[in-house]
C-alpha positions as CSV (number, residue, x, y, z in Angstrom):
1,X,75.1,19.6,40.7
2,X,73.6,16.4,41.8
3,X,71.9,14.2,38.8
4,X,68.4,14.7,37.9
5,X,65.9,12.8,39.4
6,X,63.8,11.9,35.9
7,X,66.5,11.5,32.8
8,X,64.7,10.3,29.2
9,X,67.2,7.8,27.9
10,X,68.6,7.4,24.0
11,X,65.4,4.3,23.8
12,X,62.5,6.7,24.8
13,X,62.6,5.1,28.5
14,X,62.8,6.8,31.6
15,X,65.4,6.6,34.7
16,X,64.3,7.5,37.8
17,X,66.7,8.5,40.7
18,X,65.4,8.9,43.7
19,X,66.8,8.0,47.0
20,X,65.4,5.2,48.9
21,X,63.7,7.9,51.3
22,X,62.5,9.7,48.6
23,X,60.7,6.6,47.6
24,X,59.6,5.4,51.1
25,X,57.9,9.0,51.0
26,X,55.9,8.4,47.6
27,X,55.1,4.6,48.8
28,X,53.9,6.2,51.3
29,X,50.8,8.8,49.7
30,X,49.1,5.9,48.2
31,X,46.9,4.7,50.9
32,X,46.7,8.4,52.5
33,X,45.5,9.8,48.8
34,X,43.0,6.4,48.6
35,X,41.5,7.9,51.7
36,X,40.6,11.2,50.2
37,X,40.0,9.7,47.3
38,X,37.0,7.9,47.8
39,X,35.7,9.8,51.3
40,X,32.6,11.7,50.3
41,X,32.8,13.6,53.2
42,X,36.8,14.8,53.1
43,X,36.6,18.8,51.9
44,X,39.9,17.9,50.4
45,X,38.4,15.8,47.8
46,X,36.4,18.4,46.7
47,X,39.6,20.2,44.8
48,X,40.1,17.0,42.9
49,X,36.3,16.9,41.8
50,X,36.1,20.7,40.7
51,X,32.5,22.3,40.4
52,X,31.8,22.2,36.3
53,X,28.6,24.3,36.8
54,X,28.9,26.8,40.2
55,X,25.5,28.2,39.0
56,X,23.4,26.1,38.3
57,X,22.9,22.6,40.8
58,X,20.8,20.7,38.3
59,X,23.5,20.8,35.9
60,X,26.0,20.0,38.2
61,X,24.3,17.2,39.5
62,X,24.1,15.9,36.7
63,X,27.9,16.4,35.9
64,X,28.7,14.6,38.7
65,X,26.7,11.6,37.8
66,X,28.3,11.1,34.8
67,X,31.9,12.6,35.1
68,X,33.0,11.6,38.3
69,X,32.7,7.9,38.2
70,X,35.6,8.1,35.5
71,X,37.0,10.9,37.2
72,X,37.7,8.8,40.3
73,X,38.9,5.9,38.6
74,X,41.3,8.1,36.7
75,X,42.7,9.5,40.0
76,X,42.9,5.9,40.9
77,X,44.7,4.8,38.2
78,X,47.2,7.5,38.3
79,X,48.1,6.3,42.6
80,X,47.9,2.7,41.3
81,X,50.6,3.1,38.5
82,X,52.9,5.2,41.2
83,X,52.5,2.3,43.7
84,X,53.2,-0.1,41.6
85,X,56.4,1.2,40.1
86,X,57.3,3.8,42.8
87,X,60.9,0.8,43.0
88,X,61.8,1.1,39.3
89,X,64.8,2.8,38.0
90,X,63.3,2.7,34.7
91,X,59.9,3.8,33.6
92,X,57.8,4.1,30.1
93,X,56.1,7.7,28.9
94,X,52.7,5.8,30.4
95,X,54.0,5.6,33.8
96,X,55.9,8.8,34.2
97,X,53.1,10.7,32.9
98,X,50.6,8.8,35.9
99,X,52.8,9.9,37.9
100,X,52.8,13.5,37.0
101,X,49.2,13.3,37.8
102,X,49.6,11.6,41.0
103,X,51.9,14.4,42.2
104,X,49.6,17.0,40.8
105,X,46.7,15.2,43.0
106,X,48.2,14.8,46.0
107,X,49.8,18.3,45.9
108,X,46.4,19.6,45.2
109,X,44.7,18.0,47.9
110,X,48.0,19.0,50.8
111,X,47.8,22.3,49.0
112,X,43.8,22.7,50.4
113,X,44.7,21.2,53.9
114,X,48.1,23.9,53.8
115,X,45.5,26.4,53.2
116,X,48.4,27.4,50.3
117,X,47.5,30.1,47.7
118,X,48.6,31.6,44.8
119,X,49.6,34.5,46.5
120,X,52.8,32.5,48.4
121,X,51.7,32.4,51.5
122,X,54.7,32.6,54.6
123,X,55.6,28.7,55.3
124,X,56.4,28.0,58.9
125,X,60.1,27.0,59.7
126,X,60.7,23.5,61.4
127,X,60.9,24.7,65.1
128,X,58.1,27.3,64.3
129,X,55.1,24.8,63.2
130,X,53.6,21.4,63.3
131,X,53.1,21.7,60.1
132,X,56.4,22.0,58.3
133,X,57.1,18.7,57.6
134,X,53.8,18.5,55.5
135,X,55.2,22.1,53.8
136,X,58.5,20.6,53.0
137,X,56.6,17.7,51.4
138,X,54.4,19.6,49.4
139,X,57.4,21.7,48.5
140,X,59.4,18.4,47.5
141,X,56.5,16.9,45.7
142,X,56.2,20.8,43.7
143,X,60.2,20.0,43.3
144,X,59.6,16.6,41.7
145,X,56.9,17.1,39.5
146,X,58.4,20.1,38.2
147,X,61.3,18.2,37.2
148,X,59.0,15.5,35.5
149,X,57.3,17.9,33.9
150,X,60.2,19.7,32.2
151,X,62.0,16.3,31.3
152,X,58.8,15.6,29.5
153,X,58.6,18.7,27.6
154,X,61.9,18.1,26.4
């Protein structure tokens, strides 16, 4: 059984082992995630900015206004810290749990463009769709930040 990826050492640390293409492949959702991230326009966004108040548009304007300027820059945060230490082998609580919520945000926005629902929808095989590479990520990133998550929890 190979190693796991995230390991919490004896000091409280973190060890990360990933393969150099498995962080070539997080390096790389930064600037596609920034994108989203701050295009009005991209329906993707939308499932990082949930609707607080479906009912009632005076209300959720005014949600909006005042949640998603913090919102964003939380989001941000979260891609920053991954970017930044996306090289380390060794990571504090802080970091691993930014990038927890990275992976959760860019799996939620692939999720939307995958059209994928809770219901486990078929995923094309690699001769059968254009899109399986961006399945297999999604299904790697699900991989990796399942693993974070139960090496946190531990």
């Amino acid at each position: 059984m190979p190693p796991r990826p995230v390991k919490r050492t004896r000091s409280g640390q973190y060890d990360i082992r990933l393969s150099p293409e498995e962080r070539t492949l997080l390096r790389g959702l930064g600037p596609l995630m920034r994108q989203v991230l701050t295009d009005d326009t991209d329906p993707a966004r939308n499932r990082l900015f949930p609707v607080a108040y479906p009912d009632d548009d005076d209300r959720q304007t005014e949600y909006r206004l005042l949640a998603s300027g913090e919102l964003l820059d939380s989001h941000l945060a979260a891609l920053a810290t991954l970017e930044e230490t996306v090289d380390a082998e060794r990571l504090d609580a802080d970091a691993v749990y930014a990038w927890m919520r990275a992976l959760n945000e860019v799996r939620l926005v692939l999720g939307t463009r995958l059209e994928i629902s809770e219901e486990g929808d078929e995923r094309p095989s690699a001769g059968d769709d254009p899109q399986a590479q961006a399945f297999a990520i999604y299904d790697y990133l699900t991989w990796l930040q399942g693993e974070i998550i139960e090496t946190l929890s531990r």
